[in-house]
N, C-alpha and C positions, 0 to 999 in steps of 0.2 A: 778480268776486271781489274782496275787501274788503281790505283791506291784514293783518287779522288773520287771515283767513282765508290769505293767501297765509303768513304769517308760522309758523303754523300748519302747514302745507301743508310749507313749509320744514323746518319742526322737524322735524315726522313722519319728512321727508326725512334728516333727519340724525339724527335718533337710529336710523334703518333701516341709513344708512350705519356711522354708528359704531357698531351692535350689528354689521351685517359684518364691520366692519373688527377690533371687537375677536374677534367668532368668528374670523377668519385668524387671528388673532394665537392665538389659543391653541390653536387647530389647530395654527400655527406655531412656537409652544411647544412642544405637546405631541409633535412631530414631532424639534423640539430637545435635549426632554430626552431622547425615545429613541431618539435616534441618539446623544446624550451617553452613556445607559445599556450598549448595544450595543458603545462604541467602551472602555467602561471594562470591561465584560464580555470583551470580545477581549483588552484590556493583562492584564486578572486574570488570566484564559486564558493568553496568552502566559507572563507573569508568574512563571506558577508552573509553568509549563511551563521557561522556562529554570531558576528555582529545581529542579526536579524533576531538570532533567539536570545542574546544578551539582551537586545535592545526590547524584546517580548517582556524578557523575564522583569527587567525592569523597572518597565510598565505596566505591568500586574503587581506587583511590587506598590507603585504610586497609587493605581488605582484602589487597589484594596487598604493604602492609608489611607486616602481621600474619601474612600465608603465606610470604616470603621471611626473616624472624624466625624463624617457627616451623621453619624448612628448616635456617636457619642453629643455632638452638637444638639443634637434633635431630642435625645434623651434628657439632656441637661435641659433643654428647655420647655419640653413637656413636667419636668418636674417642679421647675421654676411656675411655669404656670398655674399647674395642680397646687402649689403652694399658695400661690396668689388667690384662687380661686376658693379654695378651702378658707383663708383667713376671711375672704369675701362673705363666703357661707356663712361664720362664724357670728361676722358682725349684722348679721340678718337673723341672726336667732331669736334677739328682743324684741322682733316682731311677732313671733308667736305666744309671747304676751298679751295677748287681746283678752275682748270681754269673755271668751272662753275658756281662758285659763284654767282658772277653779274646776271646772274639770278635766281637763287636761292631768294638774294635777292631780286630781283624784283618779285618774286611771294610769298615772305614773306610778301613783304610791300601790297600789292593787296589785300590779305587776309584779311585786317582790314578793319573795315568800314568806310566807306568814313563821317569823324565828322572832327571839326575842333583842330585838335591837336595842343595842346601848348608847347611839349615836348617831346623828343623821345629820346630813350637811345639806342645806337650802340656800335661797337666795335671801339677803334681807326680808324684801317685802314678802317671802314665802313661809317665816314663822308662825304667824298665826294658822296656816291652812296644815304645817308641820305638826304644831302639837295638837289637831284635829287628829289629825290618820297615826300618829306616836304618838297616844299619849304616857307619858311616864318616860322618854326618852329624852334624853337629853336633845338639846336641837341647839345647834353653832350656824351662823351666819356666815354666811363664803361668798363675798361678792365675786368670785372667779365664773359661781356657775350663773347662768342667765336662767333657768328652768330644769327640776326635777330635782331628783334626789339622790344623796350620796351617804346611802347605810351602813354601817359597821356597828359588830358583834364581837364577843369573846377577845377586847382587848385590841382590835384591828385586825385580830388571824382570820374574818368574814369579812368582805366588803362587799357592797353590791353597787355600781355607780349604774341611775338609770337618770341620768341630766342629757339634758338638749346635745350638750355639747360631747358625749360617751356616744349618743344615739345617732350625731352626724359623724362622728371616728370609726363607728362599725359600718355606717352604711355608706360611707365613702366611694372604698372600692367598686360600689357598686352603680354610685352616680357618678362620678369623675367620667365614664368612658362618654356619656350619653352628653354632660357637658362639654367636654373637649371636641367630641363631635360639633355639636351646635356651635361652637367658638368658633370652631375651622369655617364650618360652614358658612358664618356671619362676616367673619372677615375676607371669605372668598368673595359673599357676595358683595360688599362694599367694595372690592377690587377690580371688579369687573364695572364695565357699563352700564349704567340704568337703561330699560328701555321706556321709550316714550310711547 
């Protein structure tokens, strides 16, 4: 074999080697880029997976300001109302001043226990029917109360308030739900369509 021929021979050898050598390589590349593609595909993945639960979290977060608001909104104005309604109540009470009064009061004053009172607080026009049912008590005029009576003993240390306006303070709790119902209910139905 001839020196060209070995030269030759060589070359072939090497351009055989280095077409292998560049096929690994881009096998090896190609092996690189996608495992590069894979590992950016899992961070994407991941990525928007903690984004997703960031973005969960918060939005539960807003939601549950926006329903603890709306709680407190709702509250504030159910209290607002109950106040409104109550003063309402109040200024309705000198309506149960009618011709039946006089007994009314007299099963106001009945009501209380029989102790020896030193003091009783009425309405103006309810002195005379006061030192009826006390006699020997002293009897003050309070135009605060609209109906009943407001007894005290031993200095003030006894009091017994049994007026209009004691009588709708106790029984409040107990109308309020039944009117706020009926409100709701009146302004739904004003909000809706009449039917013809």
């Amino acid at each position: 074999m001839g020196c060209e021929e070995l030269i030759g021979a060589l070359r072939r050898s090497a351009d055989e080697k280095i077409r292998l050598i560049w096929k690994e390589a881009e096998e090896e590349a190609g092996k690189i880029r996608e495992e590069a593609r894979r590992k950016i595909s899992e961070l994407l993945e991941d990525y928007m997976k903690t984004q997703s639960s960031a973005a969960r979290t918060e939005a539960e977060k807003i939601f549950s300001a926006a329903a603890n608001k709306a709680r407190m909104t709702s509250l504030s104005s159910q209290k607002i109302l109950s106040d409104r309604v109550f003063l309402l109540a109040l200024s309705c009470l000198p309506l149960l001043r009618n011709e039946r009064y006089g007994d009314v009061f007299s099963d106001i004053a009945r009501e209380l226990p029989r102790f020896p009172w030193q003091r009783v607080r009425v309405n103006p026009d309810d002195r005379h029917l006061a030192k009826e049912y006390f006699p020997g008590v002293e009897i003050l005029a309070d135009e605060n109360i609209v109906g009943g009576v407001d007894a005290m003993a031993e200095a003030g240390k006894i009091r017994v308030i049994n007026t209009f306006e004691k009588r709708l303070e106790r029984a409040w709790v107990d109308i309020l739900p039944g009117l706020i119902k009926d409100i709701y209910r009146e302004v739904s139905d004003e909000g809706s369509p009449s039917e013809s």
